[in-house]
N, C-alpha and C positions, 0 to 999 in steps of 0.2 A: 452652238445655239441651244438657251434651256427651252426645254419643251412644256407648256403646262396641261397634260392631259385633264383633269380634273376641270379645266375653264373649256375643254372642246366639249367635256357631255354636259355641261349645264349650258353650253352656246345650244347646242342640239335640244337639251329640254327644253331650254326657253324657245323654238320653232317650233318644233313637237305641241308645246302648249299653243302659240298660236293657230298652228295647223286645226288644232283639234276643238279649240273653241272661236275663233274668228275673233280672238281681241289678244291682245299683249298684255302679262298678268302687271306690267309697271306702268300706272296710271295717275298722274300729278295734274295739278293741275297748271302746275309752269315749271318748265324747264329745272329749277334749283329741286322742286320736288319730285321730279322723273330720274334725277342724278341721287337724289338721297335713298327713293325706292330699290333701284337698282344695286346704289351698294349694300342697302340694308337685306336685299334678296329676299323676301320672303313673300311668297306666291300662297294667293286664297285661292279655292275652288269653288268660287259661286256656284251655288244649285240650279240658277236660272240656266246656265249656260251649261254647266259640267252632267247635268242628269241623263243628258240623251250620251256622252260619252261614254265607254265600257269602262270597269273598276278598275279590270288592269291597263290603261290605258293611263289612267290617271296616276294608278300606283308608280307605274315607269316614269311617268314627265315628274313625280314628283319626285321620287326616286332618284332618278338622274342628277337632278335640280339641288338634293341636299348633296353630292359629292363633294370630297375636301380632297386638299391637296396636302 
């Protein structure tokens, strides 16, 4: 069986991000758009939400989040 490590820490950053700001960073507003967000990956750090989080907290979910396989 292949294993892909690189898809468990961005599974984990993307929790991590929800954990830490109370929203999912892939936001469409119908379903074909929520499917192109996701594969397109790329996570914003609103200020509304992300300011009261620590910097390295963000650096890691984002961190995580850029890993390649």
């Amino acid at each position: 069986m292949k294993t892909y490590p690189y898809l468990i820490v961005r599974t984990c950053s993307i929790i991590a991000y929800i954990l830490l700001c109370s929203y999912s960073p892939f936001r469409g507003e119908d379903i074909q758009e929520m499917i192109r967000e996701t594969i397109e990956a790329t996570i914003e750090f609103n200020e509304r939400y992300w300011s009261k989080v620590s910097d390295k907290s963000a650096l890691l979910t984002g961190s995580a989040h850029d890993a390649e396989g």
